[in-house]
MARTIVEX-548488 format. One line per field, with one value per residue (C-alpha): residue in three letters; x negated, y, z negated; residue number from 1. Coordinates in steps of 0.02 Angstrom, whole numbers, padded with zeros to 5 digits, always signed. Layout:
// residues N
type: [Ala,...]
u: [X,...]
v: [Y,...]
w: [Z,...]
seq: [NUM,...]
END
This chain:
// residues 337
type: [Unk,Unk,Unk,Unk,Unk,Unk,Unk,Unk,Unk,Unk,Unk,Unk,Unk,Unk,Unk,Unk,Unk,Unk,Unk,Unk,Unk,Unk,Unk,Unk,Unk,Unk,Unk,Unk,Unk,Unk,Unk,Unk,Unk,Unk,Unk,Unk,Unk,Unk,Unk,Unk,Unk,Unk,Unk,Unk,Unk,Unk,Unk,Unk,Unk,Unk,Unk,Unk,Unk,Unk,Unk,Unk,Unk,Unk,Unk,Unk,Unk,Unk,Unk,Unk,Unk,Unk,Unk,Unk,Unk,Unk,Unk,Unk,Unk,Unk,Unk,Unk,Unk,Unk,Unk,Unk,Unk,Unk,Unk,Unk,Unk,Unk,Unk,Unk,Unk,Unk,Unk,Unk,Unk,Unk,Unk,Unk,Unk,Unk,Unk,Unk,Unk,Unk,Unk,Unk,Unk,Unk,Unk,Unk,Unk,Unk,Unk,Unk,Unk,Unk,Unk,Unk,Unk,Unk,Unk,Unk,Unk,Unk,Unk,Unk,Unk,Unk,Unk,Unk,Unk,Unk,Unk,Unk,Unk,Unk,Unk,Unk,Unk,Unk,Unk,Unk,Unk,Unk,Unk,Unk,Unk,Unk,Unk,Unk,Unk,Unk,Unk,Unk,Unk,Unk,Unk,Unk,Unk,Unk,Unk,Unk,Unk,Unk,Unk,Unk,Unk,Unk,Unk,Unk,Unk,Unk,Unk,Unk,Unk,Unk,Unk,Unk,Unk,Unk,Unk,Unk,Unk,Unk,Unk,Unk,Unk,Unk,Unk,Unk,Unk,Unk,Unk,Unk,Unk,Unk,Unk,Unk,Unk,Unk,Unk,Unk,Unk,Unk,Unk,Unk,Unk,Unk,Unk,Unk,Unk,Unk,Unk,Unk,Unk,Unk,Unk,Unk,Unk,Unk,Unk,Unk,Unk,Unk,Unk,Unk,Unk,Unk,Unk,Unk,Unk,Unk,Unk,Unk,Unk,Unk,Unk,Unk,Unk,Unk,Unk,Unk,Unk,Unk,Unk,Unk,Unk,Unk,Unk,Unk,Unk,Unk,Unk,Unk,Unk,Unk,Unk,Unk,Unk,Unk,Unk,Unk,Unk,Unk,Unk,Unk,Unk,Unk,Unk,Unk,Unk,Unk,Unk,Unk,Unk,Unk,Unk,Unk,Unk,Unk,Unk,Unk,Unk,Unk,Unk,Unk,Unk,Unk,Unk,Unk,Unk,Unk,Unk,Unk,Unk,Unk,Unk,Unk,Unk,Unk,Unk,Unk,Unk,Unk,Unk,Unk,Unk,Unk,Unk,Unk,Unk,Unk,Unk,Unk,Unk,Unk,Unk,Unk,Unk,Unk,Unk,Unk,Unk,Unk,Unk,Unk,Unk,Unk,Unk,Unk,Unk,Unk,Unk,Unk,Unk,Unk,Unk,Unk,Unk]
u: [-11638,-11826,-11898,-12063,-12178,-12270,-12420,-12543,-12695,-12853,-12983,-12894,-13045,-12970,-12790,-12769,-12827,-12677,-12557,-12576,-12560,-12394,-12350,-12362,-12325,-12125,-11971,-11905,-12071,-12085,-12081,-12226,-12347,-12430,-12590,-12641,-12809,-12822,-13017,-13078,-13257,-13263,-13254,-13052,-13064,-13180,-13060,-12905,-12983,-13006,-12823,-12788,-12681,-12562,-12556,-12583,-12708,-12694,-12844,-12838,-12968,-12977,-12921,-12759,-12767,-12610,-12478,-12364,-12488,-12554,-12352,-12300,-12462,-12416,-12219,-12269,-12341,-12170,-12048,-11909,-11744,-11774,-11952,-11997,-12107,-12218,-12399,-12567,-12587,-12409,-12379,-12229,-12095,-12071,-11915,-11918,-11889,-11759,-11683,-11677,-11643,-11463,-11416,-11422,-11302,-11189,-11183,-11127,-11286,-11441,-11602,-11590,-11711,-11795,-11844,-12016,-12093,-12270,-12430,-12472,-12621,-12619,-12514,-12503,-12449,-12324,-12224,-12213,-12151,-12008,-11977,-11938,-11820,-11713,-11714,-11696,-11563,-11458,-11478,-11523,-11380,-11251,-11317,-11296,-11123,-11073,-11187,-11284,-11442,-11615,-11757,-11802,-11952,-12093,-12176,-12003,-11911,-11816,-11747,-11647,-11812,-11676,-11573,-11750,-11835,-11687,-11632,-11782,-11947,-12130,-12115,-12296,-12223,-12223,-12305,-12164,-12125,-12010,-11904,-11903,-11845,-11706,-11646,-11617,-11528,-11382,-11373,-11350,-11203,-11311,-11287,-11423,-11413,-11485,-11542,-11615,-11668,-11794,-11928,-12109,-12245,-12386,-12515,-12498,-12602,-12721,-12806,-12763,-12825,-12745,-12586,-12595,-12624,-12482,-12355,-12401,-12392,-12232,-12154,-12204,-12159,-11982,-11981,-12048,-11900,-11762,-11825,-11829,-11659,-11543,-11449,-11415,-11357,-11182,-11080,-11061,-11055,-11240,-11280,-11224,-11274,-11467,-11496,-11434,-11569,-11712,-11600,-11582,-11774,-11837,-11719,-11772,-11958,-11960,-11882,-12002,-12161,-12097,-12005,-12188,-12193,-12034,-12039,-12127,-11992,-11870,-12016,-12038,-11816,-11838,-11985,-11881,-11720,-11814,-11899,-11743,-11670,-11816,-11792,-11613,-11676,-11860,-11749,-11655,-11818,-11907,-11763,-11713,-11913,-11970,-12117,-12129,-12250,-12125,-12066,-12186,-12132,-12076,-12248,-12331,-12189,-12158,-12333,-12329,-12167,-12267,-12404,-12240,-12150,-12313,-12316,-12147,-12147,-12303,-12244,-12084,-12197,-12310,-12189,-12021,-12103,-12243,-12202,-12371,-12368,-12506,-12509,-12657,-12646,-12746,-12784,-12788,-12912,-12851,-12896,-12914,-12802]
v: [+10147,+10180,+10055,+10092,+09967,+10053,+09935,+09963,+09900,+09889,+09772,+09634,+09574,+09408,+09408,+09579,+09514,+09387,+09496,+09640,+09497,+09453,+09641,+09653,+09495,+09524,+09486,+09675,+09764,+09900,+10110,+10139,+10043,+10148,+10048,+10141,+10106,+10136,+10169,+09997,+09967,+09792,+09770,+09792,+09969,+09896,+09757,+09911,+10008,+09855,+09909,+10079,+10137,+10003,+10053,+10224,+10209,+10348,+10325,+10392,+10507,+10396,+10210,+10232,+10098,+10062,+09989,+10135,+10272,+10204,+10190,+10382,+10420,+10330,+10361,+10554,+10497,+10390,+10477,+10301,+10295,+10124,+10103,+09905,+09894,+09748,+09694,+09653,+09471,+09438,+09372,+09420,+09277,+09305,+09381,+09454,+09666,+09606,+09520,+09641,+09790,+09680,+09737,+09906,+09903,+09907,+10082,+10058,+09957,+10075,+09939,+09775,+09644,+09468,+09300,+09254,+09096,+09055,+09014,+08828,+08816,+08705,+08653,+08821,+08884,+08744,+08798,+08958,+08877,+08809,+08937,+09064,+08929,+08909,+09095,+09134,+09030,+08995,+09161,+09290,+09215,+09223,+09395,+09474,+09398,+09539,+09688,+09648,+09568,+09583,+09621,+09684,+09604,+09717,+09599,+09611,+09748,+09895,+10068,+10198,+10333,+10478,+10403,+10342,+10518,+10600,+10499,+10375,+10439,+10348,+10366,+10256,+10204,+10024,+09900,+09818,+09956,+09840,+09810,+10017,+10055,+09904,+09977,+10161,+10116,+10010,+10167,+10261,+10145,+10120,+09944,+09849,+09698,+09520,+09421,+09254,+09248,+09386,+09281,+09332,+09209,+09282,+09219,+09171,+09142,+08993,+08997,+08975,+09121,+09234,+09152,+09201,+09393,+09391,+09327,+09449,+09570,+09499,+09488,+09665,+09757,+09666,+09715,+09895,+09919,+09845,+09958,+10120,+10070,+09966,+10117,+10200,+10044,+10096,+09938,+09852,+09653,+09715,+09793,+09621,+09498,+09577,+09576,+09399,+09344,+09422,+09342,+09183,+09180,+09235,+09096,+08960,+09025,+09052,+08858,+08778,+08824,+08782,+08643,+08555,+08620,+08559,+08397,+08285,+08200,+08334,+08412,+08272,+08266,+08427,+08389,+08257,+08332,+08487,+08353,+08262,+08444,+08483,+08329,+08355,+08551,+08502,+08379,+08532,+08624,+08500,+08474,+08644,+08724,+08548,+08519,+08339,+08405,+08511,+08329,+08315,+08482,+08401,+08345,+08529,+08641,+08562,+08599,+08772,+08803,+08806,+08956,+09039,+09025,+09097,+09261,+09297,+09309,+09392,+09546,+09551,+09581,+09702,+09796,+09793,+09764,+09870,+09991,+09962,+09995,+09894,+09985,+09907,+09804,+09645,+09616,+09413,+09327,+09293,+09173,+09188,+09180]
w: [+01338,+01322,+01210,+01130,+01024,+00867,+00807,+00674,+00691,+00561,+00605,+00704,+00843,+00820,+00854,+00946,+01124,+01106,+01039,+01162,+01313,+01236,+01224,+01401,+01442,+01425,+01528,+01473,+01467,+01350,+01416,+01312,+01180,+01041,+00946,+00796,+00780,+00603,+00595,+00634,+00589,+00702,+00882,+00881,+00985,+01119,+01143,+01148,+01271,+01382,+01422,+01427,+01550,+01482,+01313,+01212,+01076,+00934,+00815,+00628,+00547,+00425,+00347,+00275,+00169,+00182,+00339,+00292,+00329,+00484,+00543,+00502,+00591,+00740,+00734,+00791,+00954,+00983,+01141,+01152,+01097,+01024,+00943,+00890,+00736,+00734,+00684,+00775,+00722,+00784,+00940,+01040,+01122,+01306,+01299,+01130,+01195,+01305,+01153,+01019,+01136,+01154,+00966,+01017,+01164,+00992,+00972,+00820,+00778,+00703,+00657,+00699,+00635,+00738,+00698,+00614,+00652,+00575,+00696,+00649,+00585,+00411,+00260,+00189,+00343,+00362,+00201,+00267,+00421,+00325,+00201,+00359,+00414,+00288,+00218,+00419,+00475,+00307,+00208,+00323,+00438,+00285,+00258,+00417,+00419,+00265,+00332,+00214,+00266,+00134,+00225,+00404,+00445,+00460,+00608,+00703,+00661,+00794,+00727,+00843,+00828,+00821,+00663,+00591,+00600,+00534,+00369,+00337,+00265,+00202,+00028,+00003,-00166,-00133,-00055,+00060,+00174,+00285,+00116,+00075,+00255,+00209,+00059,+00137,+00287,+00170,+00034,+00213,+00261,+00425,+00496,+00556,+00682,+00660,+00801,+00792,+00978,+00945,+00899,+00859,+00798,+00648,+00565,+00394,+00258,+00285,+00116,-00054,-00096,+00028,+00012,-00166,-00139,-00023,-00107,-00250,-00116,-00084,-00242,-00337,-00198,-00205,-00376,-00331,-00206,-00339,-00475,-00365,-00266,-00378,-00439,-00286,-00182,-00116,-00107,-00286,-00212,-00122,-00311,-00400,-00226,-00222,-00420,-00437,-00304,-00447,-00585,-00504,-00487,-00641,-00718,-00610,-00645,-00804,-00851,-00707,-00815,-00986,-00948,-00991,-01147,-01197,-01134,-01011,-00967,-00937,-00810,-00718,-00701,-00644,-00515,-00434,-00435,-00339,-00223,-00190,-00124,-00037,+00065,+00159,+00183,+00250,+00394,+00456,+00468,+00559,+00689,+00675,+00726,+00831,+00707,+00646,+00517,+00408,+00358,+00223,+00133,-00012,-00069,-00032,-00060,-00241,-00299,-00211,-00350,-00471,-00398,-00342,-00504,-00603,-00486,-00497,-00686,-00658,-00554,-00656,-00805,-00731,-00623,-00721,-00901,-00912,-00743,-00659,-00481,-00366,-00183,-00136,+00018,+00007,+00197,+00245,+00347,+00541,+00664,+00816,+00927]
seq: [1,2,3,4,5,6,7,8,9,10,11,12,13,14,15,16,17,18,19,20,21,22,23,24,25,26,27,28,29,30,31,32,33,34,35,36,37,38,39,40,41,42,43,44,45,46,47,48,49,50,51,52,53,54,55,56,57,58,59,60,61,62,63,64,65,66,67,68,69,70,71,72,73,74,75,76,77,78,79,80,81,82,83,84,85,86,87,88,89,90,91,92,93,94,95,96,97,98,99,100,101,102,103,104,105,106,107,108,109,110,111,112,113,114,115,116,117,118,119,120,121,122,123,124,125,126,127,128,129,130,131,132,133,134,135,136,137,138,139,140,141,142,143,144,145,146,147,148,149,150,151,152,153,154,155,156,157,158,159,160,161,162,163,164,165,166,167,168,169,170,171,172,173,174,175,176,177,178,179,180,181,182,183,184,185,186,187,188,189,190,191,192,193,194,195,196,197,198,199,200,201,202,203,204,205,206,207,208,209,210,211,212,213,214,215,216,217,218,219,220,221,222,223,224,225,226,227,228,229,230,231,232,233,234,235,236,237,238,239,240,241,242,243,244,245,246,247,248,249,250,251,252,253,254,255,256,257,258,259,260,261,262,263,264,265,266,267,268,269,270,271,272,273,274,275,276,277,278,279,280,281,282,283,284,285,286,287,288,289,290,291,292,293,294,295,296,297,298,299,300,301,302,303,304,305,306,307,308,309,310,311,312,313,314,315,316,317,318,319,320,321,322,323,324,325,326,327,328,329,330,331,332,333,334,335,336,337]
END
């Protein structure tokens, strides 16, 4: 198989010099690597064309604005069978092309998706550490188990280019495209292959701030993609499974902030019984990833509930409620790498 990587790339002088090394840096080295360079204004094309003649940069007319965009743009440049989606602050594992390009010795097997890990970096970053563990290794697991897995991860995701080009298409009506793409293949009855020893390492949000525009990011476009797909999902149990996730949250969301209001004493119940959960599930993460620092989730992860639980209700309200549709992409600050 000929195995192509498709990265776009706005602005990224700070992580892209690591990524690309990774890129090439691989056990199963990619056929070809397509950057699209989608009208950087930094110093990320000087740092690209430090290595060309190892990888193909395609640069837009203009920003796109958007991740979508700058993809469709690139896709057309694109000549593998197998074409790996992932993003320029994300660094590749060694053998990561030589793992996912296993799913697809399935013939039966049309996208498959990797494992995330987070970049360490601080406590922010550490609860995304652990929240990628669990969803990743008890969830996602389950998931792939009944075909029926959520999300392909748009940092480690791989699509035969032939079925992808024929039935898939960049709709740029929401704001998770990884999700959209998701969503299509299952009404398609297309299967799509998990594997947890495709690993790739990103950098997360490192600021409050930025943490907070992402998981609004996060979150409306989840409830962008459930709106536009939830009547058109083939298999009932992925209907009812995929809606009680969004039930399940606004529930748990909704009685998390008005517990307080109700009683003091019934909130504080509820903080502990959440801590004492947190505690069994932040053990496996720490064995589970090698990071004696994950630990101490309980303590961060409980007050981070309560910024989750807000947005949640929030993007249900605007995007279910009142039908507003955000597609701006808030892009977060990077380190470097």
């Amino acid at each position: 198989m000929k195995i192509s990587l498709l990265i776009p790339c706005y602005n990224e002088e700070k992580s892209i010099r690591g990524s690309i090394e990774s890129w090439l840096n691989q056990s199963r080295p990619a056929d070809e690597i397509i950057v699209v360079n989608d009208s950087s204004t930094d110093g990320t094309l000087a740092i690209l064309k430090e290595y060309e003649g190892k990888i193909k940069i395609v640069t837009t007319h203009k920003n796109m604005s958007n991740k979508s965009h700058a993809q469709e743009y690139g896709l057309k440049f694109v000549t593998g069978d197998i074409f790996v989606a992932t993003d320029a602050d994300t660094i590749l594992d060694h053998r990561f092309i030589e793992e996912i390009s296993k799913c697809f010795n399935d013939v039966s097997v049309d996208a498959a998706g990797g494992y995330i890990k987070s970049i360490k970096n601080n406590w922010l970053t550490a609860c995304r550490a652990f929240e990628y563990c669990i969803s990743q290794n008890i969830h996602k697991l389950a998931q792939s188990y009944i075909d029926s897995m959520f999300v392909i991860p748009g940092a480690a995701g791989a699509f035969r280019t032939n079925i992808f080009k024929k039935f898939l298409t960049f709709d740029h009506d929401t704001i998770t495209e990884d999700l959209d793409f998701t969503y299509k293949l299952h009404e398609l009855n297309l299967r799509i292959a998990y594997n947890t020893k495709a690993i790739v390492f990103t950098q997360d949000p490192f600021s409050l701030g930025a943490y907070i525009n992402q998981i609004r990011r996060w979150f409306g476009g989840g409830f962008q993609n459930l709106k536009k797909h939830y009547m058109t999902l083939g298999e009932p149990y992925r209907a009812l499974e995929w809606s009680l996730i969004y039930a399940e949250g606004i529930i748990f969301s909704f009685a998390s902030l008005l517990l307080p209001f109700i009683s003091i004493y019934l909130s504080l119940y509820f903080i502990a019984l959440y801590f004492l959960v947190l505690i069994p599930l932040s053990v496996f993460a720490s064995i589970k990833e090698k990071r004696s620092d994950l630990m101490f989730i309980p303590f961060s992860y409980t007050f981070l509930m309560y910024i989750n639980s807000w947005i949640f209700l929030e993007q249900f309200i605007k995007v279910i409620l009142f039908n507003k549709v955000n597609l701006i992409w808030f892009k977060p600050e990077r380190a470097k790498i």
